[in-house]
C-alpha positions in Angstrom: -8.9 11.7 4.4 -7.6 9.7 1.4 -8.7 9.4 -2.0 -7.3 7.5 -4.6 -7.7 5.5 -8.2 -8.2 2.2 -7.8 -5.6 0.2 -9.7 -4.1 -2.9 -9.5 -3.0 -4.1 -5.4 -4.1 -0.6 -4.1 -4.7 -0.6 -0.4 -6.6 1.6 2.2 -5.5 1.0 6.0 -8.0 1.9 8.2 -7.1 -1.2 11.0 -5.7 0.7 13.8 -9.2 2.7 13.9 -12.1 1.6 16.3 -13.5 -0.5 13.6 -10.8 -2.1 12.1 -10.8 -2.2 8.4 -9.2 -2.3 5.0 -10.1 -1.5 1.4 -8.2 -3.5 -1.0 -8.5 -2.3 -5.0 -8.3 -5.1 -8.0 -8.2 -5.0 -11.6 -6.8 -7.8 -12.7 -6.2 -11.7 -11.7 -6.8 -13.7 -8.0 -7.1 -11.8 -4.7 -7.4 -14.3 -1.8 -9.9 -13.3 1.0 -8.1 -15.7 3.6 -9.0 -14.6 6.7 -10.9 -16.5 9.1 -12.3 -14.4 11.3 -12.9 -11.6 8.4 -15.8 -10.3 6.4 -15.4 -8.9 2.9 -17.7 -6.1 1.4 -17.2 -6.2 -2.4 -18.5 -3.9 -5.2 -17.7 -4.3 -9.0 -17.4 -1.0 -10.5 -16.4 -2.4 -14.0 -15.7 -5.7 -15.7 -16.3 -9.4 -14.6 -15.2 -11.3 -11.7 -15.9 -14.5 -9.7 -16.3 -15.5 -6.2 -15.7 -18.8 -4.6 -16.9 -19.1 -1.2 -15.8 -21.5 1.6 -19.1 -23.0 1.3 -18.8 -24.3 -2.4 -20.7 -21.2 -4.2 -19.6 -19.8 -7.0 -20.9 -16.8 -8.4 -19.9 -14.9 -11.6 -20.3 -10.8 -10.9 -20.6 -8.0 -13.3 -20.7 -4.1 -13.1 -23.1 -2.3 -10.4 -23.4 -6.1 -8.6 -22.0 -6.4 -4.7 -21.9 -9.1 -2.4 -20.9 -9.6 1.6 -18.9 -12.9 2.0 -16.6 -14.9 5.2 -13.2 -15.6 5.1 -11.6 -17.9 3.5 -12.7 -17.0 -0.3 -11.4 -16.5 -3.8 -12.0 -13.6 -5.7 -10.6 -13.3 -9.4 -11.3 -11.6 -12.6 -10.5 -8.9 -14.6 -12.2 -5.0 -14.5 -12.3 -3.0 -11.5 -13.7 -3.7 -7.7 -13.2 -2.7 -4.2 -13.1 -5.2 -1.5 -13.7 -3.8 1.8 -11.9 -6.2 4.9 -13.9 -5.9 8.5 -11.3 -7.6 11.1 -13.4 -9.5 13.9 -16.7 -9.8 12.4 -18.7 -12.6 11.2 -21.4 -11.6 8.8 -24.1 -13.0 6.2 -22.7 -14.5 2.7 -25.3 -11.9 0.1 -24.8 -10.9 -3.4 -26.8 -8.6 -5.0 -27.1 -6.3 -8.2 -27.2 -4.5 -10.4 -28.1 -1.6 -8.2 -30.3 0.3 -9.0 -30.6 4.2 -10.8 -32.3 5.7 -7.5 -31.7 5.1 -4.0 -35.3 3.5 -1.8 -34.6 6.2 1.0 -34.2 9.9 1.6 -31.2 11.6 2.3 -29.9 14.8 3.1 -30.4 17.9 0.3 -32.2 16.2 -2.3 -30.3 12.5 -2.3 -31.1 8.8 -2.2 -29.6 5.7 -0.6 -30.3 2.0 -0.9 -28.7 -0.1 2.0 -27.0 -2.8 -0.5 -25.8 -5.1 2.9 -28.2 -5.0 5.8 -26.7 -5.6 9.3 -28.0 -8.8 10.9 -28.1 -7.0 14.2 -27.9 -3.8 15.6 -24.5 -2.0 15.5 -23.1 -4.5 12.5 -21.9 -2.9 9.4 -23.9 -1.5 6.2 -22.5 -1.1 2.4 -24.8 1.5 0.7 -25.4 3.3 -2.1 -26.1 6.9 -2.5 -27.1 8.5 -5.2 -26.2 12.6 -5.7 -28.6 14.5 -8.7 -27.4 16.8 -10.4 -26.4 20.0 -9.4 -26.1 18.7 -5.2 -24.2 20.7 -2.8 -24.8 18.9 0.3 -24.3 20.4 3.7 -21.4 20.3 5.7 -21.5 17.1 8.0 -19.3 14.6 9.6 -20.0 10.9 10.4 -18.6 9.5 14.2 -17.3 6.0 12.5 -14.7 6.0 9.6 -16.4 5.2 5.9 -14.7 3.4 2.9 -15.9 3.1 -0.5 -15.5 4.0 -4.0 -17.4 6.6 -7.2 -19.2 4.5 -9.3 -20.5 6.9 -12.2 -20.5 10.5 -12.5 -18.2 13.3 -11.2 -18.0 15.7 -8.6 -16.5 17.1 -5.6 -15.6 16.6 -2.0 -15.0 19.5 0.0 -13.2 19.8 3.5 -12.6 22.7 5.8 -9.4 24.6 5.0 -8.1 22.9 1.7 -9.4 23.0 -1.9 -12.1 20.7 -3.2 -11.0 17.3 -4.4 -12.2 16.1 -7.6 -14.1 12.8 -7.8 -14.8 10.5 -11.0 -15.3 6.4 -11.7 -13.0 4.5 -9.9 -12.3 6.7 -7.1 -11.7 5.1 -3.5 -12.1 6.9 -0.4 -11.4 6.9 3.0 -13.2 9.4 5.0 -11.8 9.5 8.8 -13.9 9.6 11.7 -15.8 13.3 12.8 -14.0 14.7 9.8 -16.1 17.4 8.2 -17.0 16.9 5.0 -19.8 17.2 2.3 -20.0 16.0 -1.9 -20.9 18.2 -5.0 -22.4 17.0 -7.7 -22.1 18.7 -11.4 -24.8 18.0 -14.5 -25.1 14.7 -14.3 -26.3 11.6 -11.2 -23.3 10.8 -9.3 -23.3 7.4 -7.6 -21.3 6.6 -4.9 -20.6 2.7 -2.7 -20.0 3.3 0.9 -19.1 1.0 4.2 -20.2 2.2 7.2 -18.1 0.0 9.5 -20.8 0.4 12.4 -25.2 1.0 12.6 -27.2 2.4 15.6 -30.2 0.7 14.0 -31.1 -3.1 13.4 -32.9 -5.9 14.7 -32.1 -7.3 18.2 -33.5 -10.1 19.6 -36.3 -8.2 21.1 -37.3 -6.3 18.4 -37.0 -8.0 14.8 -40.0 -8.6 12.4 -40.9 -12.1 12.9 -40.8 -11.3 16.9 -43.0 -8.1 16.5 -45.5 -9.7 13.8 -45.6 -12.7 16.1 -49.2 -12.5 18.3 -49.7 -15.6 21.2 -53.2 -14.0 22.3 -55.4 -14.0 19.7 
């Protein structure tokens, strides 16, 4: 487990796990997303930055916005962001944002989550957003995949078996390893936290999607 202020060229390796990954921090100046065969799961925490796709778009971000974009790009600006790298996987070029001060699902012990990047098929990745209220002392889980992300506002805790809590405030990535047993505290105020979820167990497939299941040929 790994947690760490995001400054200037600060790296998380997750690549030699099942779902090979990085998380790359920036603050300041050009970070080139240059592989091919990459996607990149961004989220600016503070400041403004752009991103140049390879298909011509160019897109000014701010705080709270996110995006999902292929390899080769150009990302530059000045603040603070995470860029999260998933090795062999093609995805959907989105950008999104602000997010917003509530979460549109339930989640365990009184939280919210939003899924920011939606997988285009069952078992791609997800970038979230959860959202902790005050006071939260969730209950001690573990996920099966690895998850990589960052603290966006507020402060808390995350607690582990056998070691002592480990503070968490803005600008804070993580790297939470796979089946490692964890869970968050909040304090008085909303804590707000970006996640990757390298993997999903749920998502369209081609034989159950909406425009297949809202589709009728006997009418």
């Amino acid at each position: 487990m790994t947690f760490l202020e995001v400054n200037h060229n600060c790296t998380i390796d997750a690549s030699q796990t099942m779902y090979p990954s990085n998380l790359y921090g920036h603050t300041q100046g050009e970070l080139p997303l240059k592989t091919l065969t990459s996607t990149y799961f961004g989220f600016i925490n503070d400041g403004k930055f752009i991103l140049k796709s390879n298909i011509g778009l160019e897109q000014p971000l701010r705080k709270g916005m996110y995006f999902s974009v292929t390899g080769p790009a150009e990302f530059s600006g000045n603040g603070q962001a995470i860029i999260v790298e998933r090795f062999g996987y093609r995805g959907m070029n989105q950008i999104g944002g602000p997010v917003e001060e509530r979460g549109r699902l339930c989640y365990i012990d009184n939280c919210s989550t939003s899924i920011l990047v939606s997988p285009p098929r069952l078992g791609d990745p997800v970038f979230n957003l959860l959202v902790f209220p005050p006071g939260v002392h969730q209950t001690m889980h573990i996920h099966p995949t690895i998850r990589l992300g960052i603290v966006y506002e507020g402060h808390g805790e995350c607690v582990t078996q056998n070691a002592d809590p480990l503070l968490l405030k803005p600008g804070m990535a993580f790297y939470l390893h796979e089946e490692k047993a964890h869970c968050f505290r909040s304090f008085d105020k909303t804590m707000k936290i970006i996640a990757f979820h390298p993997d999903s167990d749920v998502g369209p497939t081609d034989s159950s999607h909406p425009m297949l299941s809202r589709t009728y040929t006997k009418f």
